[in-house]
N, C-alpha and C positions, 0 to 999 in steps of 0.2 A: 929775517933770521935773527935779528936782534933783539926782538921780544922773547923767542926762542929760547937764548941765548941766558936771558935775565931770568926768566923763569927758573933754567937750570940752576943759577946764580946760588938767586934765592932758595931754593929747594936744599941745596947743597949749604947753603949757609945753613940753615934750621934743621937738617938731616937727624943729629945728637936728640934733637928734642920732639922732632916726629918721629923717631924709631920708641923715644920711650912714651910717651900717648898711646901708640899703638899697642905697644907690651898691655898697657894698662887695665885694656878690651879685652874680657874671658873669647874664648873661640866658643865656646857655647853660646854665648850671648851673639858674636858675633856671622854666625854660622846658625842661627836659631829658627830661622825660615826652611833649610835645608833637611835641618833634623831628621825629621819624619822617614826621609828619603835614602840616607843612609845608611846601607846595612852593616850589624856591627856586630862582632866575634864572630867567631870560625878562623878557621888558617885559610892562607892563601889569599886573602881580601886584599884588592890595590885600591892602592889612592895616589892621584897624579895631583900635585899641590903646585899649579902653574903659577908664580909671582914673583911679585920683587922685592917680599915680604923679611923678615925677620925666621921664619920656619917655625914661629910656633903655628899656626894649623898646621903643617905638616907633624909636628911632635903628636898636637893633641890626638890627631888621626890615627897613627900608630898607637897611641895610650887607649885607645877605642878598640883593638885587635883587627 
């Protein structure tokens, strides 16, 4: 449990500087295997953005209609 424990430590010590890294990745670049697959414009379109993320893919996704 204490490894566990350290993990979270650490994760939470650096949290400020891995939320902005991750900003720093377009969701297109990131998301760019997926592409193809997504269908985009029309109404009524969902996207279910399951994470623990920041919401940009969720924004970009909506910016997609």
């Amino acid at each position: 449990m204490s490894a566990y424990l350290d993990i979270i430590a650490a994760y939470d010590a650096k949290a400020d500087q891995l939320a902005e890294r991750y900003e720093k990745v377009a969701s297109e670049r990131m998301l760019a295997e997926i592409l193809p697959v997504i269908p985009v414009g029309g109404e009524g379109r969902l996207a279910l953005d399951v994470g623990a993320g920041t919401g940009r893919d969720a924004a970009w996704l909506t910016s997609l209609g």
